[in-house]
N, C-alpha and C positions, 0 to 999 in steps of 0.2 A: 504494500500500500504506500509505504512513503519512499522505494527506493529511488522513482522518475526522482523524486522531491531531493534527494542525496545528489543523485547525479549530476542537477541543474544547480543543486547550492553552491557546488564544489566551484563554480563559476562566480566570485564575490564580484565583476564588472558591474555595480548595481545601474550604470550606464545601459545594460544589453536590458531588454524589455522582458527576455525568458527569465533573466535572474534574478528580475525585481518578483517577475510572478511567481517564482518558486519557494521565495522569500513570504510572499501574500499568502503565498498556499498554507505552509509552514504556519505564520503565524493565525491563520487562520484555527488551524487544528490547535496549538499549544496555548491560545489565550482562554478557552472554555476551561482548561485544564487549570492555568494559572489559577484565575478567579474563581475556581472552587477551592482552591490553598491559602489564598492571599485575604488574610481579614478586613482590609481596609481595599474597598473597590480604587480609590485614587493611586496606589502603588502596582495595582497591575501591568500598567505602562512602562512605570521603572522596570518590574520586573523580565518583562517581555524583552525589553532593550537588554540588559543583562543578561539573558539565556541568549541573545542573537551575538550579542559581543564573545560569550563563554566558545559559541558554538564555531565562528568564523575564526577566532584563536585556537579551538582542538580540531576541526575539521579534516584538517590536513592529515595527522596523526588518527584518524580513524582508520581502519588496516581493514575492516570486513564490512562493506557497503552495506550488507543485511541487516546486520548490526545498527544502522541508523537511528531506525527508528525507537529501540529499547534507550540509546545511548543520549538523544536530544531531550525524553522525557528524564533519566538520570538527570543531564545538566537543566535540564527545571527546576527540579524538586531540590537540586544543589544550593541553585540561585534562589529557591524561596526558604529557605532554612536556615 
């Protein structure tokens, strides 16, 4: 389900029009998740930024594409703890 989503992140050009959407995509799916974690709705935002900065810093260093998906909710639940 999210590996199209891996393959297109790994492109941080947020210039290229696929990148930004894959980023859209991305936060689309991880922010329902946040704000069921984050007790104050106004810190979501932060929070979101913070999983997208954690992610584009380890992205690189992810070694098993399948893996994605397990590994972005990780760095969620990192960045709200």
């Amino acid at each position: 389900m999210l590996r199209p989503l891996v393959l297109r992140a790994r492109d941080v050009d947020m210039i290229d029009p696929a990148a930004r959407g894959a980023w859209r995509d991305l936060d689309a799916k991880l922010r329902p998740f946040i704000t069921r974690r984050v007790l104050a709705e106004a810190d979501v935002d932060d929070v979101v930024q913070e999983v997208f900065l954690r992610m584009q810093r380890g992205l690189a260093g992810l070694r098993d594409d399948e893996r994605f998906g397990p590994w972005v909710y990780r760095v969620a639940r990192s960045a709200i703890a």
